[in-house]
C-alpha positions in Angstrom: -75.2 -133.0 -80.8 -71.3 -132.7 -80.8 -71.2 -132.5 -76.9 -73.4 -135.9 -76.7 -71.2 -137.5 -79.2 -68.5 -136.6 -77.4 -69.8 -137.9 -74.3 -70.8 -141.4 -75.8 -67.1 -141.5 -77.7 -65.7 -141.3 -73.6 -67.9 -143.9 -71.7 -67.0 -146.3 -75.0 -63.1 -145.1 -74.0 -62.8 -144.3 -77.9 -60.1 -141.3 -77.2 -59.2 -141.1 -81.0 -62.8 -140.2 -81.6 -62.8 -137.8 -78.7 -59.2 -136.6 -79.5 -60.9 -135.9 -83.3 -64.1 -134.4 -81.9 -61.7 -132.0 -80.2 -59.5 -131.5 -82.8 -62.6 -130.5 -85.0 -64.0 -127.9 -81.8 -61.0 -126.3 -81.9 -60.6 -125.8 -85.6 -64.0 -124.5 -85.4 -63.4 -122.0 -82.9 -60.1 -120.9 -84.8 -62.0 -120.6 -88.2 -64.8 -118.4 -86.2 -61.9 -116.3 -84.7 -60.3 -115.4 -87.7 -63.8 -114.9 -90.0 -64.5 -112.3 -87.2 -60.8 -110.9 -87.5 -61.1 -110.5 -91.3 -64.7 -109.1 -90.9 -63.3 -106.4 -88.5 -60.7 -105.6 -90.6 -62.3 -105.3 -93.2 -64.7 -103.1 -91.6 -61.7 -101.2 -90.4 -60.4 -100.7 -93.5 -63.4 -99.3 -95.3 -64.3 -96.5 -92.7 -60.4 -95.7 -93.0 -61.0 -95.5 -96.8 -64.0 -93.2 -96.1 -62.3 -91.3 -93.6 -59.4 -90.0 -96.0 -62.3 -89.6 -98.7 -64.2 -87.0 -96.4 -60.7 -85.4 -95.4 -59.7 -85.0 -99.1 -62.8 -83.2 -99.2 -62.7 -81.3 -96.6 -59.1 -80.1 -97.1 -59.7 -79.8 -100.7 -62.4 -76.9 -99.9 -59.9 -75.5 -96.7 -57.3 -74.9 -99.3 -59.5 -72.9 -100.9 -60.3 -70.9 -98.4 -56.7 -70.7 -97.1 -55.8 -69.2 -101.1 -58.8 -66.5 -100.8 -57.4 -65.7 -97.1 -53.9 -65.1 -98.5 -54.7 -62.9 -101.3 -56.9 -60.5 -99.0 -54.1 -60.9 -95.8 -51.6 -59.5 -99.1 -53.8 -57.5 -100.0 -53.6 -55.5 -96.8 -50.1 -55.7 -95.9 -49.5 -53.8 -99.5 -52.0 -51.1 -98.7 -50.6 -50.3 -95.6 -47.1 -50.2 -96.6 -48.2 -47.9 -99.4 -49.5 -45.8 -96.5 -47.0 -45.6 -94.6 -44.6 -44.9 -97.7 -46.8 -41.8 -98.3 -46.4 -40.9 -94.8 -42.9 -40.4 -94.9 -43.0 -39.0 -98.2 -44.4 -35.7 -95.7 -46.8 -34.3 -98.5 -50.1 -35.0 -98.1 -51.7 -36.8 -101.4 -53.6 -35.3 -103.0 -55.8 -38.6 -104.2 -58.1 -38.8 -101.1 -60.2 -41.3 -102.3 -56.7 -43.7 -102.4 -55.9 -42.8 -99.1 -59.5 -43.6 -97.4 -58.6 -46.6 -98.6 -55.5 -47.3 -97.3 -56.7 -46.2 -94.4 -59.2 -48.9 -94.5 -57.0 -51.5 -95.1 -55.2 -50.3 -92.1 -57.8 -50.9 -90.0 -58.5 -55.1 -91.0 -57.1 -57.8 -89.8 -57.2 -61.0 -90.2 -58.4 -64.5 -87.9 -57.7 -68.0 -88.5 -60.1 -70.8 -90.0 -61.7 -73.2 -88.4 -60.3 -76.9 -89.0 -62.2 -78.9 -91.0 -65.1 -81.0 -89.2 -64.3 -84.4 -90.1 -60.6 -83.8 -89.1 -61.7 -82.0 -85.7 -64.1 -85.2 -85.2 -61.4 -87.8 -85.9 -58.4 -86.4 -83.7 -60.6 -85.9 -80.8 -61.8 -89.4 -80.8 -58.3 -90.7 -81.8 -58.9 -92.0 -84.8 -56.7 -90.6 -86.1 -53.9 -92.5 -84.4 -55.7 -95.4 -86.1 -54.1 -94.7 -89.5 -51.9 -97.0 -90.8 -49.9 -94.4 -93.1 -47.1 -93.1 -91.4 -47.2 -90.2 -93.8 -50.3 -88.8 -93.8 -50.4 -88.7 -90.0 -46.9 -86.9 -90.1 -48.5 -84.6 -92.5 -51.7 -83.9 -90.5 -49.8 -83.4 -87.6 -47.5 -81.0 -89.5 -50.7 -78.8 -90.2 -51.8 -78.8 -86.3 -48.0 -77.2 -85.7 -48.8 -74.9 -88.8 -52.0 -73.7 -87.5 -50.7 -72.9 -83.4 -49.2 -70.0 -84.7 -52.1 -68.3 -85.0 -51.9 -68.1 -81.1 -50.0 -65.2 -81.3 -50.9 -63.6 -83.8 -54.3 -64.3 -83.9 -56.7 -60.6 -84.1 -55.9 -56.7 -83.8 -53.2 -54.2 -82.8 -54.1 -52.0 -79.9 -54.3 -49.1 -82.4 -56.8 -51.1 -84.5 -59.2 -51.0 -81.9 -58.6 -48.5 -79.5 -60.6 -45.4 -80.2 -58.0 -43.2 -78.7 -55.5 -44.4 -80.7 -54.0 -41.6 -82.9 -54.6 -43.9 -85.9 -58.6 -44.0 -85.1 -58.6 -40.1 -84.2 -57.2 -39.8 -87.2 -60.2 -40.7 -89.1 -63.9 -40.0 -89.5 -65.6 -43.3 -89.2 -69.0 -44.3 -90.8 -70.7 -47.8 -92.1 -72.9 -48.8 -95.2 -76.1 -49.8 -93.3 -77.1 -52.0 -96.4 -73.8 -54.1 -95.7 -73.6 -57.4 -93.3 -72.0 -55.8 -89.8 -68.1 -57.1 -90.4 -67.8 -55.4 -93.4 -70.0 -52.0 -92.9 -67.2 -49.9 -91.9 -66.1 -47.0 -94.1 -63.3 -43.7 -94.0 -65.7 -40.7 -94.7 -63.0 -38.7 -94.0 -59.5 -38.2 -92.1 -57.1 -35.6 -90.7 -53.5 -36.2 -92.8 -51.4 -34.5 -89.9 -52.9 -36.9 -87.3 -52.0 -39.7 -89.7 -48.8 -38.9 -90.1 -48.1 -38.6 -86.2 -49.4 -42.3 -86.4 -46.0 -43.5 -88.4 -45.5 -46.0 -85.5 -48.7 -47.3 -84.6 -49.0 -48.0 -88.7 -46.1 -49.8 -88.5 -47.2 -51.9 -85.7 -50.4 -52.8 -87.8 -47.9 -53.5 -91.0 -45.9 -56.1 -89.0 -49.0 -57.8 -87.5 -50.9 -58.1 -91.1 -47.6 -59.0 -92.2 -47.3 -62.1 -89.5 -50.6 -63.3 -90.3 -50.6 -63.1 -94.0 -47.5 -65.4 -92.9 -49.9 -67.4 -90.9 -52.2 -68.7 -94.1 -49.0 -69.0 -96.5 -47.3 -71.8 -93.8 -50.9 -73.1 -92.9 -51.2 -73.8 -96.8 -48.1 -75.1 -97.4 -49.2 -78.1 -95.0 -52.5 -77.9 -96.1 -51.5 -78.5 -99.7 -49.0 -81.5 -98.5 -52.0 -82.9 -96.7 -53.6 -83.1 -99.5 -50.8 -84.4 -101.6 -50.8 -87.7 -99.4 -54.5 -87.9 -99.5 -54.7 -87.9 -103.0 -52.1 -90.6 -103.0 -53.7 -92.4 -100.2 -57.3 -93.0 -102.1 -55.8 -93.5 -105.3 -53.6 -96.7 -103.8 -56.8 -97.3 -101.8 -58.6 -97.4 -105.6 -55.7 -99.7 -106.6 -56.3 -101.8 -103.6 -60.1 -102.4 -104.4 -59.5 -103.1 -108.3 -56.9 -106.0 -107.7 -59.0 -107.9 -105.0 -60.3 -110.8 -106.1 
């Protein structure tokens, strides 16, 4: 209809008419180009808005984890500097149950955890590049740094593991059958001289524990920021949403 009119307004040489008829085209197409614009946007904006709301989630519950991690990565760097405290002491104790159990602690060590999903999902596709706080990106990539550390000091000693290690010849190994497989291990019974001959290897394991019980304090510290500019994030994102009109 606008093209014919158009058409008739040029064979009648009207070119105020057409001028307007062109005039009113291009507003048209302008007014279609930015309804799309503020539709995508506003798209945009909301999966952002979900996007930090499943992070806060996620990071909220990797915290967590990161808190339980650090306790038991403590946990074991205490027990086997006890041991190794006893060891130089030269008597043998005379608690054996204790010292199974510092031996036990000895033998654990501890592995990083797994990034959260949504996170993961979101830097592989890059959208997280698509943020548009400055903060919270400088924050998440602080806790990619945190958690590379883990690459070297990620799993066990050699004595840990190797079977012909003084430390493991030291002891008399047997499992709880009724327990999962990770957690089935158990000192029936050990040889105190052998264990004192393994002074060094114990030490070894003490400064490993001791970096990764590092590993989950700095990986919590950006965890915990993360979080921090989350929190701040949705609740200026709940601000935002309240004060539209």
């Amino acid at each position: 209809m606008l093209l014919r009119r158009i058409t008739k307004h040029v064979k009648d040489q009207n070119w105020f008419a057409v001028a307007l008829d062109f005039f009113i085209v291009v507003v048209g197409i302008l007014i279609a180009f930015q309804i799309t614009n503020w539709n995508d946007l506003r798209q945009s904006h909301a999966a952002e808005r979900a996007l930090v709301e499943r992070l806060n989630n996620e990071f909220s519950t990797l915290a967590d984890v990161l808190e339980q991690r650090l306790v038991r990565g403590e946990q074991l760097v205490s027990g086997t500097a006890e041991l190794i405290t006893l060891v130089r002491d030269g008597d043998e104790p005379q608690n054996k149950d204790a010292v199974k159990s510092l031996l036990l602690s000895a033998s654990r060590y501890n592995a990083p955890v797994a990034s959260p999903t949504t996170f993961s999902d979101a830097l592989q596709s890059g959208r997280l590049s698509n943020l548009r706080d400055d903060t919270l990106r400088d924050a998440l990539n602080g806790y990619v740094i945190s958690t590379d550390w883990w690459a070297t000091v990620d799993g066990p000693v050699e004595p840990q593991i190797d079977p012909n290690s003084t430390f493991n010849e030291a002891i008399t190994w047997g499992v709880y059958p009724e327990l999962a497989d990770a957690m089935r291990q158990r000192v029936i019974d050990y040889d105190w001289a052998l264990v004192s001959e393994a002074e060094r290897e114990l030490v070894a394991i003490y400064r490993k524990q001791t970096l990764q019980a590092e590993a989950y304090r700095l990986e919590l510290v950006e965890v915990e920021r993360v979080l921090q500019v989350l929190n701040t994030a949705a609740s200026e994102g709940e601000t935002s949403r309240v004060s539209t009109p």
